[in-house]
C-alpha positions as CSV (number, residue, x, y, z in Angstrom):
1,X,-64.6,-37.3,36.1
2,X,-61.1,-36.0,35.1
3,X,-58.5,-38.0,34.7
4,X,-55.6,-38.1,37.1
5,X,-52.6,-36.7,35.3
6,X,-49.0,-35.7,37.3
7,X,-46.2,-33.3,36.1
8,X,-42.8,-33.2,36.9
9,X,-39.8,-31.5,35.1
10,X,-40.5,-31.9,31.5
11,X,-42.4,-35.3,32.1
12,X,-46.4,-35.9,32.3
13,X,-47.9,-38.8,33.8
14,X,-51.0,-39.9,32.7
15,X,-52.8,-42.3,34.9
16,X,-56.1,-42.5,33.0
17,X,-54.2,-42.7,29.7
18,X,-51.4,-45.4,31.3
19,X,-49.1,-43.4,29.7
20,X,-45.7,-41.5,30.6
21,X,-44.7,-38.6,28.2
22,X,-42.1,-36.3,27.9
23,X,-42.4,-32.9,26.1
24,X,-46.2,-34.0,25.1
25,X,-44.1,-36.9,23.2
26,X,-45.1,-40.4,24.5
27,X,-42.2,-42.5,25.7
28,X,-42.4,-46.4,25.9
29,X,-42.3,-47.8,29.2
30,X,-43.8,-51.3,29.8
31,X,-46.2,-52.4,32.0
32,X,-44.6,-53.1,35.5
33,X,-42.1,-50.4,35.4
34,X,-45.1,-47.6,34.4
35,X,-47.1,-49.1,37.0
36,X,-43.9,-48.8,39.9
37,X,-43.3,-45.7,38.5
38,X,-47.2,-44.4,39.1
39,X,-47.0,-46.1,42.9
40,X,-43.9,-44.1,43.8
41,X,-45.5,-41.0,42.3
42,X,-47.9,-41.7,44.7
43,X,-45.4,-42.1,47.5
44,X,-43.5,-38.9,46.7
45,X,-41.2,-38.1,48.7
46,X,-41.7,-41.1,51.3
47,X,-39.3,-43.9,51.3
48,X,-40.6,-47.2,49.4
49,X,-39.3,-50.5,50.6
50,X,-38.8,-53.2,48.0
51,X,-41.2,-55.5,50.3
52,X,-44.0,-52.5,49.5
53,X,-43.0,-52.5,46.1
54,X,-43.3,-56.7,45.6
55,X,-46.6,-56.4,47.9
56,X,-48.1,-53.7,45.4
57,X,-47.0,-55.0,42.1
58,X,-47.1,-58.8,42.7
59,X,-48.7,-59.5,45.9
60,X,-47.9,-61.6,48.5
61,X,-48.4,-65.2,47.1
62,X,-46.4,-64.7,44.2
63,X,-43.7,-67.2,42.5
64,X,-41.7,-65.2,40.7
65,X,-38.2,-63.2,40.8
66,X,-38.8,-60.4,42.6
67,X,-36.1,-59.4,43.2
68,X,-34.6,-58.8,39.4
69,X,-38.3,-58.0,38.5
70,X,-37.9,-54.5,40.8
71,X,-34.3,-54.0,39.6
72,X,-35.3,-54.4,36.1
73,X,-38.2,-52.3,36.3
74,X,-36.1,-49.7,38.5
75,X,-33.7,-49.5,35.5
76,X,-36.2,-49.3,33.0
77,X,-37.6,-46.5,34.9
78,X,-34.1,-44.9,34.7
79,X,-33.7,-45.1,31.3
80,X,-37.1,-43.5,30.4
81,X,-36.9,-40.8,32.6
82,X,-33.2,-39.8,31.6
83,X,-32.3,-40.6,35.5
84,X,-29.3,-41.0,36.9
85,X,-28.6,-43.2,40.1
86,X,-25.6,-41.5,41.3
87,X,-27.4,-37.5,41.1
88,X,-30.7,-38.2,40.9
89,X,-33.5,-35.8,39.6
90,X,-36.5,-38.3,39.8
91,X,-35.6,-41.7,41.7
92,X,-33.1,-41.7,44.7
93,X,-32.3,-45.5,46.0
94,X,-31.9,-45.7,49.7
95,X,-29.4,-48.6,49.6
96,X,-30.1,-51.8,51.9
97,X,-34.1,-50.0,52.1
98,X,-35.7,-49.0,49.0
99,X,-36.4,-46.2,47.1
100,X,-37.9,-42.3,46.8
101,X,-39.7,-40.1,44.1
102,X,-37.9,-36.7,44.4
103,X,-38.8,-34.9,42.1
104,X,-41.6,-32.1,42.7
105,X,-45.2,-33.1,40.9
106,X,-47.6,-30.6,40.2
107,X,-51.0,-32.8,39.7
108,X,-53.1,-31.8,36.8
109,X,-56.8,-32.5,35.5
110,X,-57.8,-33.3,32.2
111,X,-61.7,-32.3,31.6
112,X,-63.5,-30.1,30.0
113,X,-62.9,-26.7,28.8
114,X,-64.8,-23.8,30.0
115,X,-66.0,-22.1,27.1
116,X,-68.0,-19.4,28.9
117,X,-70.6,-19.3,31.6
118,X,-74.7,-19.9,30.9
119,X,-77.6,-19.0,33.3
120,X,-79.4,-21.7,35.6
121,X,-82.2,-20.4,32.7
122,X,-80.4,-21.1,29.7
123,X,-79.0,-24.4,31.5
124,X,-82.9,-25.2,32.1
125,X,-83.9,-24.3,28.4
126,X,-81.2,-26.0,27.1
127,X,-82.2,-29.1,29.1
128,X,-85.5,-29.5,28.4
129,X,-85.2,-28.4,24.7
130,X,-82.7,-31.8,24.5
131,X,-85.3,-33.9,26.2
132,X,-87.6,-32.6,23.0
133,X,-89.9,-30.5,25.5
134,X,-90.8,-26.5,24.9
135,X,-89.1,-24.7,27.4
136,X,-92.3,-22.0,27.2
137,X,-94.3,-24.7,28.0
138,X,-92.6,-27.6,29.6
139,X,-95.6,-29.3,31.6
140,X,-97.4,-29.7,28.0
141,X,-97.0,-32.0,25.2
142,X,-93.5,-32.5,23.7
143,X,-92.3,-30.9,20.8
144,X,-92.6,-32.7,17.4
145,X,-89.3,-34.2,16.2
146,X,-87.4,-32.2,13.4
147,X,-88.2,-33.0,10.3
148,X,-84.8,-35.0,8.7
């Protein structure tokens, strides 16, 4: 199955990979911030309350700062995206609320390449020639091994 990958300006998100780069160049971005950035992908263009954000990333029995964990993260965000909080391209907070992915993603898939197109025959000769039987004669007995 193809991996889920998101573009937007010059940036790729790469969810199977856990990765964000920019220009096909990988940029560090820790944990917590990649994963907030990859839930407000998800949210695009819907506001994202910091109570969503600490329910997503943390949960809801959790003892920790939550508060400076989202700001920190939020910044770190900033920083690898080349945002800024006063024009945004990417992030827009919603003071007093939350935040908002703005920027427009253009999903992707990552699988295999089409080289060119077989027949459901060649598919079925191909098939049972990999299972080691003749395709002539495929209700017979198997092929012998090749020799090494």
């Amino acid at each position: 199955m193809p991996e889920k990958r998101i573009r937007f300006d010059e940036y790729l998100l790469d969810y199977g990979r856990f990765q964000l780069s920019r220009n096909d160049q990988p940029l560090k971005l820790e944990g917590l911030p990649l994963q907030l950035l990859m839930f407000l992908v998800e949210k695009q263009g819907q506001l994202v309350t910091r109570e969503q954000i600490a329910d997503a990333l943390w949960g809801k029995d959790v003892f920790v700062d939550v508060e400076q964990g989202i700001n920190t993260a939020i910044r770190k965000i900033r920083m690898a995206l080349d945002d800024n909080s006063g024009q945004p391209r990417c992030l827009q907070t919603v003071v007093g609320r939350g935040y908002r992915f703005v920027a427009r993603t253009q999903a992707e898939e990552e699988g295999p390449v089409a080289v060119g197109t077989v027949s459901a025959e060649e598919l079925g000769r191909a098939i049972l020639s990999a299972a080691g039987l003749d395709p002539e004669s495929p209700l017979g007995p198997p092929k012998p091994p090749p020799k090494s």
